[in-house]
C-alpha positions in Angstrom: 128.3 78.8 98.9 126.3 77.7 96.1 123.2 79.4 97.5 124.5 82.9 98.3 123.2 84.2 95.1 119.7 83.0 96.0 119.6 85.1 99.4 121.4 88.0 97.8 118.7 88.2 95.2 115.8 87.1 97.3 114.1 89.9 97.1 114.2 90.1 93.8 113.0 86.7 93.1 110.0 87.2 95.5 109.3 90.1 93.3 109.0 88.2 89.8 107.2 85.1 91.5 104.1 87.8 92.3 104.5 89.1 88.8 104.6 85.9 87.2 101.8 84.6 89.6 99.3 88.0 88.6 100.4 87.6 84.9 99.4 83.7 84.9 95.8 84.2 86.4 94.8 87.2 83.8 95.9 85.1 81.0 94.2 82.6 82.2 91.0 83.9 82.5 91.7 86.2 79.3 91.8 82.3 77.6 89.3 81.0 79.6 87.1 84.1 78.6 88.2 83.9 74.7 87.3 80.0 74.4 84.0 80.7 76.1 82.4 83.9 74.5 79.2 84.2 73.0 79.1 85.6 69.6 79.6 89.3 69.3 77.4 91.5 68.7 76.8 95.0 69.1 73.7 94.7 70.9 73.2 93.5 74.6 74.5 89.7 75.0 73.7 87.4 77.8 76.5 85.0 78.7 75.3 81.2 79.6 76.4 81.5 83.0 77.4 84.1 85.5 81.3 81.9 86.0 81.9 83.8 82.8 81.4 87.5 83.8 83.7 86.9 86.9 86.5 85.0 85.6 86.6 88.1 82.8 86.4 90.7 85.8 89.6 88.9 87.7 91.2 88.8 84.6 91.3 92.9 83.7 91.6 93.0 87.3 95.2 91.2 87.5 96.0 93.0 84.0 95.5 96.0 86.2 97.4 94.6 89.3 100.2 93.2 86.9 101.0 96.5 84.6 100.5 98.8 87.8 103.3 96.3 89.7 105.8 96.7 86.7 105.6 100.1 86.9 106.0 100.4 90.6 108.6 97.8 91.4 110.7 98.2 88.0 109.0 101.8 86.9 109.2 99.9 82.9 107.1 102.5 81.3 109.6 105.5 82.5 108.5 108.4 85.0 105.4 109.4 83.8 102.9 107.2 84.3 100.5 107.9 81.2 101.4 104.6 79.5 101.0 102.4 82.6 97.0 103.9 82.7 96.9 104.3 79.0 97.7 100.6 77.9 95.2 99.0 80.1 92.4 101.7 79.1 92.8 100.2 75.6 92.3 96.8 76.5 89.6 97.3 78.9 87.8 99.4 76.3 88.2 96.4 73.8 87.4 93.7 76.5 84.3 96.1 77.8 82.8 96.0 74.3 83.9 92.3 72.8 82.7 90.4 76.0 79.7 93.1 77.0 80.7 93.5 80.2 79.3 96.6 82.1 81.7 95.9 85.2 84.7 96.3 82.7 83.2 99.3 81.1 83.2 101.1 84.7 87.0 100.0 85.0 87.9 101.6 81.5 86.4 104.5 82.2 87.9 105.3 86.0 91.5 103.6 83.9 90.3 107.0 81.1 90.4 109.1 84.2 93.2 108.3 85.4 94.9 108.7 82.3 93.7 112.1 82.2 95.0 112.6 85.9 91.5 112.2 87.7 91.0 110.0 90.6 87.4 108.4 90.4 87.1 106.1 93.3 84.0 107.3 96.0 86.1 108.2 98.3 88.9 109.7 96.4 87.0 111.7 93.9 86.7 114.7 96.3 89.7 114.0 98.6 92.7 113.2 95.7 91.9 115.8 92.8 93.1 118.6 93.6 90.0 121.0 92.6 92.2 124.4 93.5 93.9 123.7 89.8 92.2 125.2 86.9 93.8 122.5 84.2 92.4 119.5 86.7 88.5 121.5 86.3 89.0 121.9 82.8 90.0 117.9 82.2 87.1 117.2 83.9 84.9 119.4 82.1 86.4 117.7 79.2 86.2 114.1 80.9 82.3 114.7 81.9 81.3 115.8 78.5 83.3 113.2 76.7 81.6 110.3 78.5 78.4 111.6 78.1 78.9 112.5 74.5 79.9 108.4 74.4 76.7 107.4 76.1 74.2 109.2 73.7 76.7 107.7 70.7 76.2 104.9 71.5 72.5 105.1 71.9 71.9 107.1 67.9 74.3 104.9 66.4 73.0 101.6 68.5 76.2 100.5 68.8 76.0 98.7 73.0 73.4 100.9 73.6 73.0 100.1 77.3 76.2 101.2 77.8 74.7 104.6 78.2 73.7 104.5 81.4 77.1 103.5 82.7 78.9 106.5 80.6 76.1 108.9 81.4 76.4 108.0 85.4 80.2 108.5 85.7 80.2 112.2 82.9 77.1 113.5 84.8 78.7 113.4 88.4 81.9 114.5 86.9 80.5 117.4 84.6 78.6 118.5 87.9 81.6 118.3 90.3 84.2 120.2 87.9 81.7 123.1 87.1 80.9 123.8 90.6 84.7 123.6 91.1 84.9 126.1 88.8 82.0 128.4 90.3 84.2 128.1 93.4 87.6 128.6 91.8 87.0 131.6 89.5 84.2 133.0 91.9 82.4 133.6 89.0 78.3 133.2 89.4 78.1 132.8 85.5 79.2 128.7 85.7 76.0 128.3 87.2 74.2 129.0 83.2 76.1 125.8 82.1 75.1 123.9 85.3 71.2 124.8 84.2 72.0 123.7 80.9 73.4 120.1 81.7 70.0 120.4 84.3 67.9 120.9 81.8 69.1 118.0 79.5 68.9 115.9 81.9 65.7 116.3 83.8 64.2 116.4 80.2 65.8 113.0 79.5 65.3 111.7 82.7 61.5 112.7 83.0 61.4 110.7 79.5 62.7 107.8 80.6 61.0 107.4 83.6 64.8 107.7 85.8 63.8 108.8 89.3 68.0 108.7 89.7 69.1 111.3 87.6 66.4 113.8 88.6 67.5 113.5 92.0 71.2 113.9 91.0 70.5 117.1 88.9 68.1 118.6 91.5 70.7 118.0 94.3 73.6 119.0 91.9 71.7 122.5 90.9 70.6 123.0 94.6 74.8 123.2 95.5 75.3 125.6 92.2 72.4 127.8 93.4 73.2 128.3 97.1 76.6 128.7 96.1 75.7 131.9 93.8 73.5 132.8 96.9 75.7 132.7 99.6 78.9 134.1 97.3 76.1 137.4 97.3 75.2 137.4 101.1 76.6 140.2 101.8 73.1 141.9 99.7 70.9 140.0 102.2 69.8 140.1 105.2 70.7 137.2 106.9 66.8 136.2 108.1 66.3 136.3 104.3 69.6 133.6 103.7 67.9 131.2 106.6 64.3 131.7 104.7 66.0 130.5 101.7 67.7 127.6 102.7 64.5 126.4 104.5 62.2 127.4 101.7 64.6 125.8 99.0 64.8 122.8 101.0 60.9 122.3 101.4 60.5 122.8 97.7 63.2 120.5 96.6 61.1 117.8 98.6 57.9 118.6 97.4 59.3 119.1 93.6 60.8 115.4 94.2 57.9 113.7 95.9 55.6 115.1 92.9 58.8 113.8 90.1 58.2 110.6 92.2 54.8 109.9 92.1 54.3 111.1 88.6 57.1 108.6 87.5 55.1 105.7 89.2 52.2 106.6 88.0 53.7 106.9 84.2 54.7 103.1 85.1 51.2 101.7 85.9 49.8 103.7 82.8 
């Protein structure tokens, strides 16, 4: 029967219609996007009309889908999986900075992580990395300081400077999370020095540039760090003293952020 091979091989074919299907719509937009692009530059460039951003952002989305089905369904890159996250990274990295596109940016730089073996989606950052590993803290140390070494490059050298939000927001949660992982993991009460350090940076820069955001993240970040050196040394309190922390702490947190607050809005009237 002439069709037997078709039913045999169904499967198969059902496979490489979706993979054809993903691989036509992000060329498609990849052309669509290369025909319609505004002139690069490496400052900030507003597209004509917001059809362009999207069409871009399903186009790395189905490079994504496309290159992570290969590698699932016929595993082309091997066992490891580096070039299935590292080949994408490149070309979200390239498409991030020839189109400007901060959406694209955020998905080369969660692509970076997961390159590097960290899981950056909300609800996975905490629940998929596996924080008991020292070589998982130290890659994102690394990771945290890397991306925040690329925002303030590319603010001195001017080169998409508002891209420095974007890599400063991913490296500071990331810094933070993998050096209190690491006050947890070695039980050592010293990783909270580099914690006051990346603190202190911070608040500086963010009291400079009027961002209400980032001195809340440091505050709340330092707060964990603290209590964790606190409670780690319970044993030398008495444990009235431990509840008269935690409510004193939290009163002045609030009253330290109200006054950051209203200081920042009245910076913006002046």
């Amino acid at each position: 029967m002439a069709s037997a091979p078709i039913y045999r091989n169904l499967d198969t074919i059902g496979h490489m219609a979706v993979i054809l299907l993903i691989a036509a719509v992000s060329i498609g937009c990849f052309v669509y996007c290369f025909r319609h692009r505004p002139p690069f530059s490496w400052h900030k460039v507003l597209t004509e009309n917001a059809v362009f951003d999207y069409v871009l952002l399903l186009g790395c989305l189905t490079l994504i889908s496309f290159i992570t089905y290969l590698q699932a369904q016929y595993g082309v890159f091997g066992q490891g999986y580096g070039a299935s996250t590292f080949i994408p990274m490149l070309i979200l990295f390239f498409s991030a900075y020839y189109f400007d596109h901060l959406g694209v940016l955020s998905l080369a730089i969660t692509n970076l992580a997961a390159w590097m073996g960290i899981a950056l989606t909300p609800t996975g950052i905490l629940s998929e990395n596996d924080f008991g590993d020292s070589r998982l803290i130290f890659t994102g140390i690394l990771l945290g300081a890397i991306l925040i070494g690329g925002g303030y490059l590319s603010r001195l050298r001017n080169l998409k400077r508002h891209f420095f939000f974007t890599y400063c927001n991913f490296g500071v949660h990331i810094l933070y999370i993998a050096l209190i992982a690491a006050q947890l993991y070695f039980e050592n009460s010293l990783w909270v020095l580099p914690v006051a350090g990346i603190t202190t940076l911070f608040l500086w820069q963010a009291r400079k540039e009027h961002s209400f955001y980032f001195i809340l993240i440091c505050v709340l970040y330092s707060y964990i760090s603290l209590s964790i050196v606190v409670l780690n040394n319970y044993h030398y309190f008495d444990l009235v003293i431990m509840l008269l922390y935690f409510l004193c702490s939290a009163i002045g947190i609030s009253v330290f952020l109200t006054y950051q607050y209203k200081n920042l809005k009245k910076d913006a009237r002046i």
